[in-house]
N, C-alpha and C positions, 0 to 999 in steps of 0.2 A: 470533378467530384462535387457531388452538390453537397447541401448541406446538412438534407436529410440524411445520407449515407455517415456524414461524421460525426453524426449524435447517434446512429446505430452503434458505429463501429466503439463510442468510450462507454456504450451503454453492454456491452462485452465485455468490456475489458475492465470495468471494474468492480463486479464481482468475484475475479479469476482471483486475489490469496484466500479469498474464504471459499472457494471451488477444491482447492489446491490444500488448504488445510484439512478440510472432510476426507478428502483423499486420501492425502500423506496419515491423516489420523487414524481411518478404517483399517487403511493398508499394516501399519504399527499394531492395533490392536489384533488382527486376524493374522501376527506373525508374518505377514510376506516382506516387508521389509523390517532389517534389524542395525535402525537408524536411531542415531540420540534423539531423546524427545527433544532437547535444543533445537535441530532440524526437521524435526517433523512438524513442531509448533513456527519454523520460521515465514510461514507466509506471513502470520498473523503478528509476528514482532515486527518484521522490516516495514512491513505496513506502518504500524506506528511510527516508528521511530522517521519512517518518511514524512508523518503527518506533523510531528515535532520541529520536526526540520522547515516544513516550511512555513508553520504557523512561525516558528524562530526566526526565519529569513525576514518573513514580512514584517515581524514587530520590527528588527533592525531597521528595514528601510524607511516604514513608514515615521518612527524615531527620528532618524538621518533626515527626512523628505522635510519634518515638524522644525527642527533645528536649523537646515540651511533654510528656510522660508523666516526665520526670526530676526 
């Protein structure tokens, strides 16, 4: 797989929760699904709370990395 094919393939993938949320959102407004808005809105929370998560990871490590280096 080259290299060009795997900047295609996350250039894909990551606009899919906000694809996924218009979706889920139209579908909720126009009545065809009759899902909690919790669920209809959760592309767009897990997204975050992914982004939380690893901005969090990284401060830990880089912390941890700052301290064992002292």
């Amino acid at each position: 797989m080259s290299d060009k094919s795997v900047g295609q393939a996350s250039n894909l993938i990551f606009p899919l929760p906000a694809i996924l949320g218009c979706i889920f959102i139209t579908l909720k407004l126009c009545d065809v699904i009759d899902w909690s808005w919790w669920w209809v809105l959760s592309p767009f929370w897990i997204t975050f709370i992914f982004m939380i998560l690893v901005v969090v990871v990284s401060l830990i490590y880089f912390v941890y990395k700052e301290l064992k280096n002292k």
